[in-house]
KOLKOL-399138 format. One line per 10 residues: for each residue x, y, z of N, C-alpha, C. Coordinates in steps of 0.02 Angstrom, whole numbers. Layout:
<pts>
X/Y/Z/X/Y/Z/X/Y/Z  ...
</pts>
This chain:
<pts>
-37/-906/109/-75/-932/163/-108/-874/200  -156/-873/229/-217/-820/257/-229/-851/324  -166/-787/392/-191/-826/432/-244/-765/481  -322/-788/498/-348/-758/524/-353/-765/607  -381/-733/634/-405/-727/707/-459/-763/718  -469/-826/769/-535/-866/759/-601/-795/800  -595/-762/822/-630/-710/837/-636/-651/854  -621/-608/800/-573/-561/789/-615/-507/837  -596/-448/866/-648/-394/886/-608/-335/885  -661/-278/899/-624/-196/893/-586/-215/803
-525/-178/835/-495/-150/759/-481/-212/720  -502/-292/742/-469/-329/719/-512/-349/654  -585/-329/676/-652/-347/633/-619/-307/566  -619/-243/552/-614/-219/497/-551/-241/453  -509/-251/512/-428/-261/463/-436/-322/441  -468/-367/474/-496/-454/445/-534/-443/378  -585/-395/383/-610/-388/338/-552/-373/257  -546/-324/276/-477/-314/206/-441/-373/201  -407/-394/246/-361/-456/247/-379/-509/209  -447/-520/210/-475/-567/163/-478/-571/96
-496/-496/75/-496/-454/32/-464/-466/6  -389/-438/3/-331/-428/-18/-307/-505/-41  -320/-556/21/-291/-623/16/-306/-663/-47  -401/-640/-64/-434/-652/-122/-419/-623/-193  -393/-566/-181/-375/-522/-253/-312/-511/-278  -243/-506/-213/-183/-500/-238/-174/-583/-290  -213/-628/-272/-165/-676/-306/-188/-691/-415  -239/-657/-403/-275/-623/-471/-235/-577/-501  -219/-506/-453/-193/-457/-490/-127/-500/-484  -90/-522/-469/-11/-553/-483/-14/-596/-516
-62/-650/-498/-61/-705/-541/-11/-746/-509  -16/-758/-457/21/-803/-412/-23/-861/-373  14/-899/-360/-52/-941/-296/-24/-941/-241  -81/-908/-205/-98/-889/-144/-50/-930/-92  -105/-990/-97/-67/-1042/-43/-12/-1043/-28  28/-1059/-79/102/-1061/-82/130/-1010/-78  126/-943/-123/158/-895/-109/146/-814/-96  82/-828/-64/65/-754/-14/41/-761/58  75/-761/94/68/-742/161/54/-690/184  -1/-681/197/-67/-611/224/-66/-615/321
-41/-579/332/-56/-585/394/-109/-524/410  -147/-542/467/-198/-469/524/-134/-433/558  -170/-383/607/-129/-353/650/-62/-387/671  -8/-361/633/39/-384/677/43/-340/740  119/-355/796/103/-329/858/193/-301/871  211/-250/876/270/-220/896/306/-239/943  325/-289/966/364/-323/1015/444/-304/1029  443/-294/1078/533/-274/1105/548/-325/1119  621/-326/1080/654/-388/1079/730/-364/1129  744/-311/1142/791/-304/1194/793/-247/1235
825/-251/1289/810/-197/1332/828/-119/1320  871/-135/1253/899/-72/1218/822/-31/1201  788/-71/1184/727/-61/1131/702/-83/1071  751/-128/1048/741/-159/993/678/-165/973  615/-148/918/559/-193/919/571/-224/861  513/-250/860/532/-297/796/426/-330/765  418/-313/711/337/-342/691/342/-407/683  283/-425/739/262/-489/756/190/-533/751  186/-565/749/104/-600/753/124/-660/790  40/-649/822/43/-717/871/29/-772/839
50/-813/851/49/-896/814/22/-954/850  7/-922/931/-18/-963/983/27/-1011/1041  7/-1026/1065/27/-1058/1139/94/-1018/1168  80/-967/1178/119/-914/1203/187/-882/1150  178/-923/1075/237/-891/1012/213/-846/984  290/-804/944/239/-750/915/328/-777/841  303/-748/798/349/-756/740/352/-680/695  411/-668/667/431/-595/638/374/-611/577  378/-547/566/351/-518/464/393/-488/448  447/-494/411/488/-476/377/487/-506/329
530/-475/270/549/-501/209/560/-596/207  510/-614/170/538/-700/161/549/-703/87  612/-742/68/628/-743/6/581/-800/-33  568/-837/6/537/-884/-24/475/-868/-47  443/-824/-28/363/-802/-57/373/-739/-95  325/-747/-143/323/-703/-197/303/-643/-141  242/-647/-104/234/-586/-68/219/-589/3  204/-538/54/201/-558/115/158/-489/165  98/-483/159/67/-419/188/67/-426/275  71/-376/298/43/-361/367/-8/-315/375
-30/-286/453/-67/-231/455/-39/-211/531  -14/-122/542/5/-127/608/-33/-54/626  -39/-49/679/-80/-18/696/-53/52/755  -63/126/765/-22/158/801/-43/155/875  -4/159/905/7/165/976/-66/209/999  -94/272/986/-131/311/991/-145/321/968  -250/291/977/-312/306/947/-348/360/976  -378/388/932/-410/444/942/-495/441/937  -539/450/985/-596/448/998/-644/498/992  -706/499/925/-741/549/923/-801/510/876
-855/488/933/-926/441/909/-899/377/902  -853/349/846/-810/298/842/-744/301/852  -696/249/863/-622/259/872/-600/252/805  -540/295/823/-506/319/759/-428/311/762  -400/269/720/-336/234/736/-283/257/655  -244/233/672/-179/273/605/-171/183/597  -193/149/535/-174/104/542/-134/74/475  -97/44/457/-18/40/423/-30/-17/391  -26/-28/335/-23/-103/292/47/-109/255  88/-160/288/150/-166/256/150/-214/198
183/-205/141/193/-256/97/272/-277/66  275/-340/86/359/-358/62/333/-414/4  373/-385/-48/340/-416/-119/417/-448/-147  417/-499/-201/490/-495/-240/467/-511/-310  454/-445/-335/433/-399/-381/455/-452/-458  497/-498/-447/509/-539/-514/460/-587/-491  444/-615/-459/375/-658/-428/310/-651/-470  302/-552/-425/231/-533/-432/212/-495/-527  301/-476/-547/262/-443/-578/305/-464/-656  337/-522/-667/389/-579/-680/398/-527/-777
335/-497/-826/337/-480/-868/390/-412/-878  365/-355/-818/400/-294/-807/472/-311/-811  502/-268/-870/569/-278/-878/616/-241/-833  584/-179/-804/620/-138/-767/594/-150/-688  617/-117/-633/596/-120/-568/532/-122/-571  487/-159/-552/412/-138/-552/375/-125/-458  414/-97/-457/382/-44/-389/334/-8/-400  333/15/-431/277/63/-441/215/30/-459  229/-27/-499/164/-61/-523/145/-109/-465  173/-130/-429/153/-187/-348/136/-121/-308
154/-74/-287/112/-21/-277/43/17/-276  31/18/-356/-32/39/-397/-74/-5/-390  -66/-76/-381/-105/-142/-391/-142/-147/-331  -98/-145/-265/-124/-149/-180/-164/-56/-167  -146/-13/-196/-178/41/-195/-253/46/-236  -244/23/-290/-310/16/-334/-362/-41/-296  -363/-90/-251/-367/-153/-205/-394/-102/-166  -351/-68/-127/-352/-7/-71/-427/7/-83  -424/52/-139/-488/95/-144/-553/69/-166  -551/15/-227/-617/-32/-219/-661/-41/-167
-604/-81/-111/-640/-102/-47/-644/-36/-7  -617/11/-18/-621/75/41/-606/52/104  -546/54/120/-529/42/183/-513/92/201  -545/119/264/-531/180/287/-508/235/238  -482/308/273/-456/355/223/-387/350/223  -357/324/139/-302/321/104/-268/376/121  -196/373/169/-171/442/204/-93/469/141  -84/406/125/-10/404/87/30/345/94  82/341/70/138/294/56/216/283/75  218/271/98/285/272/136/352/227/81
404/226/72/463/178/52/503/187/79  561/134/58/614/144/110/620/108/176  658/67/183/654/16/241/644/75/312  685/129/308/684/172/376/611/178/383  589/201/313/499/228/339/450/175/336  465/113/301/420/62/294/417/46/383  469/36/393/475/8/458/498/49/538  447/101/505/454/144/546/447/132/627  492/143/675/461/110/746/488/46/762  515/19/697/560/-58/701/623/-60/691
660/-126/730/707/-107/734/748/-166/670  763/-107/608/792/-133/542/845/-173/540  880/-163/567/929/-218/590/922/-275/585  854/-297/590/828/-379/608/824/-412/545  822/-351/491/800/-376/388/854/-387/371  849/-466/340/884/-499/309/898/-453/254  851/-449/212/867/-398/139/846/-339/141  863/-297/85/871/-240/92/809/-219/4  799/-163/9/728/-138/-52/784/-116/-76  797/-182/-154/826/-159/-199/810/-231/-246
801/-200/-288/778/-295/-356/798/-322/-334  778/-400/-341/686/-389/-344/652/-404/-285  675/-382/-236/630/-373/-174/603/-294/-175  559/-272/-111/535/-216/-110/481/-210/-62  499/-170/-14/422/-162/22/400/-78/8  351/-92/32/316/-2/38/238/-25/107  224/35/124/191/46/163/111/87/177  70/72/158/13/103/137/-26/138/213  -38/213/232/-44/218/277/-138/246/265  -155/240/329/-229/225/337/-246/265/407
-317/324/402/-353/335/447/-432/288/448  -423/248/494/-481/208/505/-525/222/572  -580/224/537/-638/227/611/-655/155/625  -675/159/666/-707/92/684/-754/98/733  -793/43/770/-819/31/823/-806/-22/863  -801/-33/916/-778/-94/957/-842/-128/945  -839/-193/927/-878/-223/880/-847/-304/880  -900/-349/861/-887/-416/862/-895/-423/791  -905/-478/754/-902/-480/679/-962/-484/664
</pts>
């Protein structure tokens, strides 16, 4: 399911843009259907969930709810996009912005006899660079670094067969901009 922003602006225009993207092509390169089992979300939003500090990645869902992105077993896959605390300004704004992916790798990639991490990886990276989204910074794994800034505690499962996330990190310019 592809849920967008009815009017997205600033950083939301470009990440909509990919979001679409991605929503249109992961279910080709996997060979999955969409509807049912890829959930694409835009910007999620870093929300503290206790006064300790807990955060936890969120999207708004409307009338004042917001709901986690974490690992769902039930979908083959499940993207976000999160974005850093501090943008940096020079002609256009310039943001560090983060595309998470929680996949369950017998889903997406059901032939691969061995872990196929690397190949749900290569697939959203090769996606990556077609569309050129911003400059491709690196890759993160590992629940500590996928979810860097979050508080892990909250994940049901853990990146080991056949689940798996990884984290695709991004310097994006933009302009504050309507669509």
């Amino acid at each position: 399911m592809l849920f967008l922003k009815e009017i997205p602006t600033g950083i939301d225009v470009p990440i909509q843009k990919f979001q679409k993207y991605l929503y249109e092509s992961i279910p080709e390169v996997w060979n999955i259907d969409a509807e049912k089992q890829y959930e694409c979300f835009g910007r999620a939003y870093r929300n503290q969930k206790s006064k300790e500090g807990g955060y936890i990645p969120e999207v708004y869902v409307g009338n004042g709810n917001y709901r986690d992105v974490y690992f769902d077993d039930s979908k083959a896959a499940l993207s976000f996009f999160g974005v850093e605390d501090v943008q940096k300004y020079k002609i256009t704004l310039i943001a560090g912005v983060f595309l998470i992916f929680c996949v369950d790798i017998a889903k997406t990639h059901p032939d691969v006899k061995h872990r196929g991490d690397e190949e749900a990886r290569r697939d959203v990276i090769n996606l990556s660079e077609q569309y050129k989204f911003g400059e491709f910074t690196g890759i993160a794994t590992g629940i500590q670094s996928v979810f860097k800034g979050y508080d892990v505690n909250q994940i049901k499962y853990r990146d080991m067969q056949p689940m798996h996330c990884f984290r695709l990190n991004y310097s994006l310019a933009y302009a504050d901009e309507c669509p």
